[in-house]
ChimeraX commands (.cxc) that place a marker at each C-alpha (Angstrom):
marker #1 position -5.41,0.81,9.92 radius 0.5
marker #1 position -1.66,0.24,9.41 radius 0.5
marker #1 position -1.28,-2.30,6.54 radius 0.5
marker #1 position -5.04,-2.29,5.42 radius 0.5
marker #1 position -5.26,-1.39,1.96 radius 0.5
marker #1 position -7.87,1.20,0.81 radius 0.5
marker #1 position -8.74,2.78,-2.02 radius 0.5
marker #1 position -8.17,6.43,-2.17 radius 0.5
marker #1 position -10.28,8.92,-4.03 radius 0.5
marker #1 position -8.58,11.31,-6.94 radius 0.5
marker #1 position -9.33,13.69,-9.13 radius 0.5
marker #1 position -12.35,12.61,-11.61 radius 0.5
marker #1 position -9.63,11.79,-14.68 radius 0.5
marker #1 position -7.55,9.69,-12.09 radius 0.5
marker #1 position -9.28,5.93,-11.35 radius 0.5
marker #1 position -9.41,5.00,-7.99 radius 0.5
marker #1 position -6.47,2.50,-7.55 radius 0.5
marker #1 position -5.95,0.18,-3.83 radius 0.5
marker #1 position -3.30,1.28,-1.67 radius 0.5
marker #1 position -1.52,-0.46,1.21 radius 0.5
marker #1 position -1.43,1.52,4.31 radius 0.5
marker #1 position 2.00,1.91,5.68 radius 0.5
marker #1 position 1.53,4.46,8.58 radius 0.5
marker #1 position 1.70,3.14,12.33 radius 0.5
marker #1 position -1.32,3.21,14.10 radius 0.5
marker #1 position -0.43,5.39,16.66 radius 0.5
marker #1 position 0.50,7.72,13.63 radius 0.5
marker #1 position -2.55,7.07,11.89 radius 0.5
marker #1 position -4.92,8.16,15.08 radius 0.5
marker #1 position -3.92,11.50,15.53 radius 0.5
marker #1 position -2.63,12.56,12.29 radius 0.5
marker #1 position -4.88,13.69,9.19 radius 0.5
marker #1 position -2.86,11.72,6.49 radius 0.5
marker #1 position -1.59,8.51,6.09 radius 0.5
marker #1 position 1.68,7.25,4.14 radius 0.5
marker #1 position 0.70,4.63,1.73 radius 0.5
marker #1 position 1.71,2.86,-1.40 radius 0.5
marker #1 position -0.05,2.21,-4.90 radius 0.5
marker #1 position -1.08,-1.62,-5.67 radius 0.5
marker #1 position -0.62,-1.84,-9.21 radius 0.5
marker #1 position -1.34,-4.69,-11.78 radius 0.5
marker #1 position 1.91,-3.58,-13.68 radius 0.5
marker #1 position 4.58,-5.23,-12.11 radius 0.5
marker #1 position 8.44,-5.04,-12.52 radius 0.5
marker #1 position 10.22,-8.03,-10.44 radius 0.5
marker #1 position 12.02,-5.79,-8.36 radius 0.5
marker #1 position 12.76,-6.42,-4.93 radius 0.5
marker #1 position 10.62,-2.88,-3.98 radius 0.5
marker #1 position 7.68,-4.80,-5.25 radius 0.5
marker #1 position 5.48,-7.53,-3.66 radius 0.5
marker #1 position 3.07,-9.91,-5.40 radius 0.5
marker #1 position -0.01,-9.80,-4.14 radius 0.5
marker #1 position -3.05,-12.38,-6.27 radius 0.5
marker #1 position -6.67,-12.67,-5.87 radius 0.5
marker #1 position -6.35,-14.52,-2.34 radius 0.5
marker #1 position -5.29,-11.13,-1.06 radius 0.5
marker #1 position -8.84,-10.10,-2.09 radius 0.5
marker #1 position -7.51,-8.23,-5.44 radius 0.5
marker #1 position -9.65,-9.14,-8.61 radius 0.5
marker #1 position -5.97,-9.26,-10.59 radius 0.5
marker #1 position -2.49,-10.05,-9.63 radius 0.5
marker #1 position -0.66,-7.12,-8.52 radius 0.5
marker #1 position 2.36,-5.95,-6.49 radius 0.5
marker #1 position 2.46,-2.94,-3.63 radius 0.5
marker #1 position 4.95,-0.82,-5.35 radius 0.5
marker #1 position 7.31,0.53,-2.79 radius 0.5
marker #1 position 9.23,2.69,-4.87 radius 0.5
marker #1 position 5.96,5.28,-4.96 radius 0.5
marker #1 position 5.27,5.30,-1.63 radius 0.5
marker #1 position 3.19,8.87,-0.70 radius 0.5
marker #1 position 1.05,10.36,1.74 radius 0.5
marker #1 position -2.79,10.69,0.87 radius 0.5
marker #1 position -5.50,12.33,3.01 radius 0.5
marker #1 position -7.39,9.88,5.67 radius 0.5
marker #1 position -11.19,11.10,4.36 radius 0.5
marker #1 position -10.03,10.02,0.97 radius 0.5
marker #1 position -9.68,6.46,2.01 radius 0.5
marker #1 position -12.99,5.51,1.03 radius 0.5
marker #1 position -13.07,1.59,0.89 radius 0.5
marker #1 position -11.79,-1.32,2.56 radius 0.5
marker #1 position -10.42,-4.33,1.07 radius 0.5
marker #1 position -8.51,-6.50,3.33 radius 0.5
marker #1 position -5.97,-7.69,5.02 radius 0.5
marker #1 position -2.74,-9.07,4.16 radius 0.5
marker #1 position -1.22,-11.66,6.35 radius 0.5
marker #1 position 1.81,-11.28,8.52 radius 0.5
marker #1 position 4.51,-12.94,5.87 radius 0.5
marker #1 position 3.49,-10.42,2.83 radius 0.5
marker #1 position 3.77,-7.67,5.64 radius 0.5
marker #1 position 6.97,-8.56,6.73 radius 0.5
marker #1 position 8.04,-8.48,2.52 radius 0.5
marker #1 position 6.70,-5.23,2.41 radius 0.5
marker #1 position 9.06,-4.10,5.34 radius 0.5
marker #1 position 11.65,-5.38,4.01 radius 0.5
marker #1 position 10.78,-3.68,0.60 radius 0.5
marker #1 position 10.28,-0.41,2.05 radius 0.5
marker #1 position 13.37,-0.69,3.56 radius 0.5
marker #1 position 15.49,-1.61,0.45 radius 0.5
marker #1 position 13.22,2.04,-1.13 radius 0.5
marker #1 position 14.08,4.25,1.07 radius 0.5
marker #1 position 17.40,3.41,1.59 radius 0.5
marker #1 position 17.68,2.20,5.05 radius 0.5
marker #1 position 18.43,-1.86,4.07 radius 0.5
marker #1 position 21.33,-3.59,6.11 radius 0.5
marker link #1:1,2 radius 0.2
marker link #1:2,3 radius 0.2
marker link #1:3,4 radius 0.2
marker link #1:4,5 radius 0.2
marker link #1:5,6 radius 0.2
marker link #1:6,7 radius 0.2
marker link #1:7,8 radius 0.2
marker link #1:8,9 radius 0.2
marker link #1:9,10 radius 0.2
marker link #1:10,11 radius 0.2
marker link #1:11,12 radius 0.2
marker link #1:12,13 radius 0.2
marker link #1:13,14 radius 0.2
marker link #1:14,15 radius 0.2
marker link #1:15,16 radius 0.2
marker link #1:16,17 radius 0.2
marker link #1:17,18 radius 0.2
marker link #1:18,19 radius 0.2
marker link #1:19,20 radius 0.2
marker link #1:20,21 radius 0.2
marker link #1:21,22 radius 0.2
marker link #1:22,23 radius 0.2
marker link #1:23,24 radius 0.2
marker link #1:24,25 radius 0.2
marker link #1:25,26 radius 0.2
marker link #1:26,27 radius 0.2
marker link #1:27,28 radius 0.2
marker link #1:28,29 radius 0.2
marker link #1:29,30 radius 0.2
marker link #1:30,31 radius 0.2
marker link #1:31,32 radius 0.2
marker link #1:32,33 radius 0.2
marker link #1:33,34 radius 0.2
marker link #1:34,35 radius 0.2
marker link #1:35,36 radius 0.2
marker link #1:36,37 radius 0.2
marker link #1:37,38 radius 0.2
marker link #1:38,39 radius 0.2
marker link #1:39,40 radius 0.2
marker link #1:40,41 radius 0.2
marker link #1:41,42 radius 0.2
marker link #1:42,43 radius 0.2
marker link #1:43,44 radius 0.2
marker link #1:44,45 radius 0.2
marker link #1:45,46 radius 0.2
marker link #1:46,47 radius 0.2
marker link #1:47,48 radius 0.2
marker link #1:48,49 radius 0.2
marker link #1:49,50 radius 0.2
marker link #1:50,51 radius 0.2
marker link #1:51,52 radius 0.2
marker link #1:52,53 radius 0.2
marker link #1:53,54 radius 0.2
marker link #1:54,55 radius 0.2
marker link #1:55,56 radius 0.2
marker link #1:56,57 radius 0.2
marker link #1:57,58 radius 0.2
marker link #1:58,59 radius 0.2
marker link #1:59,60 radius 0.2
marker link #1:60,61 radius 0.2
marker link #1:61,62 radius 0.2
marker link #1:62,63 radius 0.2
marker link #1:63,64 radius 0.2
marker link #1:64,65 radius 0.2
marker link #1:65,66 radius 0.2
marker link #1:66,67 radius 0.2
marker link #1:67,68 radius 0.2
marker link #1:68,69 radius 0.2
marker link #1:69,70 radius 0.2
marker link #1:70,71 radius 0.2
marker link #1:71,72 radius 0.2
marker link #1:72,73 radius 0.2
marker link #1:73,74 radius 0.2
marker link #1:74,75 radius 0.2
marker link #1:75,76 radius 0.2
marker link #1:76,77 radius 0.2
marker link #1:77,78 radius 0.2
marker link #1:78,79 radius 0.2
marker link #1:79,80 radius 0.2
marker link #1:80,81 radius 0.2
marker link #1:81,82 radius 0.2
marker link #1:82,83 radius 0.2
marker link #1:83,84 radius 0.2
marker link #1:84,85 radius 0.2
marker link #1:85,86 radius 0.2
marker link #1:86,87 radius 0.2
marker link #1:87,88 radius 0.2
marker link #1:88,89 radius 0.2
marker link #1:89,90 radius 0.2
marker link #1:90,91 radius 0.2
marker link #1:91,92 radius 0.2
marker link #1:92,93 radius 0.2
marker link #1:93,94 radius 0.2
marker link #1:94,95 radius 0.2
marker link #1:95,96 radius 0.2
marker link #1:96,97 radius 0.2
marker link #1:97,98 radius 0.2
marker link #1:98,99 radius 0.2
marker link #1:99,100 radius 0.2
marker link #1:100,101 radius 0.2
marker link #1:101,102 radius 0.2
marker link #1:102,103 radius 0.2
marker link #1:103,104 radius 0.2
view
């Protein structure tokens, strides 16, 4: 499941927005809730962010937001959307690295 993004369910007012899975998969087997980040169409530039366009199987360009990284209960990951390859993953390393502080 790690890096597969899915689209979480929220509360009826919320829309449901794709998220990039960022839990390990040892993590993700025995725990109930996985640590994920929002894709988002609104995009800054910043190095927390990476671009992500339609061949990533997103109907808009879009960038996994780093900065908002949260967990989000497994059952509410409720559709599967694809994969990324292993150069975006590696970005979004490196961008979740530069978030949370623990960059070289």
């Amino acid at each position: 499941m790690r890096g597969l993004p899915g689209v979480p369910r929220g509360p009826r007012s919320e829309p449901r927005r794709p998220v990039r899975v960022l839990s390990w998969q040892e993590a993700v087997d025995v725990l109930d809730t996985v640590m994920v980040a929002p894709i988002t169409s609104r995009r800054h530039g910043i190095p927390t962010e990476v671009e992500l366009d339609d061949s990533h199987g997103l109907k808009v360009a879009s960038a996994v937001n780093l900065d908002h990284g949260h967990t989000v209960a497994k059952r509410d990951l409720h559709r599967y959307v694809g994969t990324l390859p292993a150069s975006v993953m590696h970005a979004v390393c490196r961008a979740l690295a530069l978030a949370s502080g623990c960059a070289d």
